[in-house]
C-alpha positions, 0 to 999 in steps of 0.5 A: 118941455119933453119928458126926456129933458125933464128926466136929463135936468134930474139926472144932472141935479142927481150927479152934481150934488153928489159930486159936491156934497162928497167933495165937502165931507171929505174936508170936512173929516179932513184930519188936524183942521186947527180951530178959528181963533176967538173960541170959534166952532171948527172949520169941520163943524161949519162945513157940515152945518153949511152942506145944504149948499151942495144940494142948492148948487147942484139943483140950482145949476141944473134947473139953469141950465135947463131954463138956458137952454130953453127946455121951459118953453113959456113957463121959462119966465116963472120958473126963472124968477122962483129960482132967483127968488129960492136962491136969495133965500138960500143966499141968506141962509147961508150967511145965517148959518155963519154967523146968526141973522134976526128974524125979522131980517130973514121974514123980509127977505123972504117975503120979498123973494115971494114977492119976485115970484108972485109979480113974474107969475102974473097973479092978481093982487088978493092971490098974491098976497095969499101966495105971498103969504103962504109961501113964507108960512110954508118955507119956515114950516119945512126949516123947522123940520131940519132937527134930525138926520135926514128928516127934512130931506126925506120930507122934501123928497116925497113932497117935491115928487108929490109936486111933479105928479101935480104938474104933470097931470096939470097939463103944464110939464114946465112947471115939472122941472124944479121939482124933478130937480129937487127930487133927484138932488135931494135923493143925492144929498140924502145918501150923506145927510142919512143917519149918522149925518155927514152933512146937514142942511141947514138954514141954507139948505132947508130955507132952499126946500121950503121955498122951492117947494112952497112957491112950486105949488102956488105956481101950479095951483095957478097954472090948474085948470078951474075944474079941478080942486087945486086950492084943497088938494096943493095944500095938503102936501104941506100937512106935516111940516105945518103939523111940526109947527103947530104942534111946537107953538101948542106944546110951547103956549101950554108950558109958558114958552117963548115961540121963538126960543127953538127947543127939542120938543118937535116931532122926532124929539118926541119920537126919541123919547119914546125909543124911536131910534133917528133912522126910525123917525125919519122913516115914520114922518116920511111915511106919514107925509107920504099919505096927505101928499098921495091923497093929494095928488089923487084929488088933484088928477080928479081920482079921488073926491075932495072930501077924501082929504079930511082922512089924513087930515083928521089922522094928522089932528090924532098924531099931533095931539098924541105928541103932545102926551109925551112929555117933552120939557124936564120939569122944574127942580124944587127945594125941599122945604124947611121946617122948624123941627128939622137938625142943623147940620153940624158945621166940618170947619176947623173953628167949630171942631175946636170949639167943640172939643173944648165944650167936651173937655170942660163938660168932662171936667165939671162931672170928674169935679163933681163925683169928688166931690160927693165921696169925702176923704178920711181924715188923718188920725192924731198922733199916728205916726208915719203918716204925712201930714195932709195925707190919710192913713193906709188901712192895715199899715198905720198902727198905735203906740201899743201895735194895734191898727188904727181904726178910720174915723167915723162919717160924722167926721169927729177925730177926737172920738174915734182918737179916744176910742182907740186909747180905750182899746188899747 
């Protein structure tokens, strides 16, 4: 396959996906879409989690027409059966994506379509189950990156053209197309898949890229020539999607997590935290996949030693380890503890207030009844008249027979003193 064919499959992929990915943006920010019955997400929210299929279409119908029109020579078999195999994994994630698949389920289909792949390629048994198996690690890796805008997108872009430098200094431009394909439709797809998101992914899109991606590297890791250092450099172009997984299931192991139970502790979350804006983050993983992805290509074109790949490698380690500084999880909330000295707090229902004015009233009561008690009364004088009886005398108002004014009677309460002291007087 010439370049030329190479570069019209590219240009193909870059024209279809934007064609469709705007055509779905505009109904899905098609005004008044009534909502599904039964509580369902809106039409428009499912169109936007469901645009990583433009991207698949628009790749997937160039690199078809490509393979049908001949342009992948003697890899046309490989080829072919990495794109049915992508498409059934895209297939699957689509279907996950309307309405949510086991896990175990989509582990198996993929590992089939891994399978189709290893089988078509021609790898012998102990390759193919390695193949196998790094190809599953790596497509759910690469879907994991898909929790923020444009993140996944640019990761796949650099990494899908880290790849066809790969094939085209490998000898074997017909292993180049998927990935030129891919560059060209993903650069498309980016332009509404940037912050703020029109369209996302997901499961569909991004089970597509990691594929693709994934199975593209083995085939050119088989495909290299026995001199060169494929089997360390291929694999380094996967550094950072790997390096979001394991940094997950590390931060999730210390806090006593489920693995499977996805939360906003990945790489971007974590950047967030720390005022990285979504366009910022995108921007700094992209970079970051960028150097594994550089150093990788130069190892493969024998431009740079092997041993050179322990520096992203080791940068990688340092990153990941200064995420896992940046808190992620809120921490548990804890009652405050109770002692015995600490006030019950007064009940506001009607029935206490009530019982409690009554308490006040009685208390009130019993001290009124309390102070009469303590000062006695003057008793009324004998014989005086004009005063009622059961009633005090009024000092200065009672006088005697003779005109002079009653005297009150002593404390020690006798009457009949105090009467026969005043008829002295008088």
């Amino acid at each position: 396959m010439n370049v030329l064919g190479i570069i019209a499959s590219g240009v193909a992929a870059l024209f279809i996906t934007v064609a469709l990915a705007k055509s779905a943006r505009r109904v899905a920010l098609r005004p008044r879409i009534p909502d599904e019955p039964g509580g369902r997400a809106p039409r428009a929210e499912a169109l936007r989690r469901t645009g990583g299929a433009t991207a698949v279409l628009g790749i997937g119908t160039a690199t078809g027409a490509a393979l049908w029109l001949g342009a992948a020579d003697d890899a046309a078999r490989s080829v072919g059966g990495l794109l049915a195999g992508a498409g059934a994994v895209a297939a699957l994630g689509l279907v996950h994506d309307l309405k949510p698949l086991w896990a175990a389920l989509r582990l198996a289909v993929q590992a089939a379509a891994a399978s189709l792949v290893v089988c078509l390629a021609g790898l012998s048994p102990a390759a193919g189950v390695l193949a196998v198996v790094w190809i599953v690690l790596v497509t759910n890796a690469f879907a994991l990156l898909d929790h923020a805008d444009g993140l996944l997108t640019a990761v796949g872009l650099v990494t899908a053209a880290g790849l066809l430098a790969c094939a085209f200094v490998g000898g074997d431009p017909a292993l180049a197309l998927l990935p030129a394909t891919m560059v060209a439709g993903l650069a498309g797809f980016l332009l509404h898949n940037w912050h703020p998101a029109r369209l996302r992914l997901g499961a569909c899109g991004a089970q597509f890229t990691g594929f693709a991606l994934a199975a593209s590297g083995a085939l050119i890791q088989a495909a290299a020539p026995s001199g060169r250092a494929a089997w360390a450099a291929l694999p380094a172009l996967a550094t950072v999607a790997l390096a979001d997984s394991a940094l997950v299931l590390i931060s999730r192991r210390r806090a006593a997590r489920s693995p499977l139970r996805d939360t906003d502790d990945h790489i971007a979350h974590r950047l967030r935290r720390v005022r990285v804006t979504v366009p910022g983050a995108a921007v700094l993983t992209a970079l970051w996949a960028g150097v594994p992805v550089a150093t990788g290509a130069l190892v493969y074109a024998e431009l740079l030693h092997p041993a050179f790949l322990l520096l992203p490698l080791a940068g990688t380690a340092a990153a990941v380890y200064a995420l896992l500084r940046i808190p992620a999880y809120a921490p548990p909330r804890t009652a405050p503890p109770r002692t015995g000295s600490s006030r019950t707090a007064p009940s506001r229902t009607p029935t206490s207030r009530v019982t409690q004015d009554r308490t006040i009233t009685a208390r009130r009561r019993t001290e009124t009844a309390d102070a009469g008690a303590a000062v006695p009364a003057a008793a009324p004088a004998t014989g005086v008249k004009g005063s009622a009886p059961g009633r005090g005398a009024p000092t200065g108002s009672a006088r005697t027979a003779a005109g002079h004014p009653t005297v009150p009677p002593p404390p020690n309460g006798r009457p009949a003193e105090a009467a026969t002291a005043a008829a002295e007087r008088g």
